[in-house]
C-alpha positions, 0 to 999 in steps of 0.5 A: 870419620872420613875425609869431611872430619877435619871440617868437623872441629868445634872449638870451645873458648870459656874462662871457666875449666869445669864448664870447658871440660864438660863441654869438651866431653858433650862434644866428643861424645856427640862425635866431633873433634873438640879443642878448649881455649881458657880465652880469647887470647889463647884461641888466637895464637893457638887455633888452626882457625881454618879448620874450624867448623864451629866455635862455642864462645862465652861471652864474659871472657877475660881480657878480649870479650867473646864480642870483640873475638867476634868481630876480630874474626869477621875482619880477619878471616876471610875467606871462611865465616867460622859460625859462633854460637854465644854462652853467657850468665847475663842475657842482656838484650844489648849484648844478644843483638850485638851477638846476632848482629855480628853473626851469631847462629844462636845465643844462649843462657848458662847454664846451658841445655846440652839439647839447645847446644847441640841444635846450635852446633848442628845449625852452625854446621848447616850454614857451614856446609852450604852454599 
């Protein structure tokens, strides 16, 4: 853990406490500093978004869904693009193409695979370190 660690934050926002907490351990066991947020409205008044190196984000959430934090954060912040990788329980096409549109590195189908999960946050990292 040196200087870069901070830059290694992944937030995860999802209304559900089990699948946060099981996401939370995966995270923190594959070596990253990892805050959970009940929803979208949480993660905004409480995140140090600047630190953030990836958010994990369900797109059903209560209240502000997972796309309109999306595109909240593309307004707002800007000198740091946060990379947003996607969970959802309907895999709409209407809902991926507005996702990948908006940005997303990936989108992907809950129950989620802890492989295709960490190879999307590895990616986002990548966009994140580079140019």
């Amino acid at each position: 853990m040196g200087m870069h660690s901070v830059s290694r934050l992944i937030s995860i926002v999802d209304d559900d406490p089990l699948v946060r907490e099981g996401l939370i351990s995966l995270m923190r066991s594959a070596g990253f500093a990892t805050q959970g947020f009940a929803s979208a409205e949480e993660f905004l008044s409480l995140a140090h978004r600047d630190d953030i190196a990836c958010l994990i984000l369900d797109v059903g959430l209560p209240g502000i869904s997972g796309l309109e934090l999306q595109s909240q954060l593309t307004a707002t912040v800007s000198n740091h693009r946060t990379p947003v990788v996607f969970m959802t329980a309907r895999d709409d096409e209407a809902t991926r193409q507005r996702a990948l549109k908006g940005g997303a590195v990936d989108f992907l189908r809950k129950p989620v695979r802890r492989e295709a999960l960490l190879n999307a946050v590895h990616l986002a990292l990548q966009q994140n370190d580079g140019p």
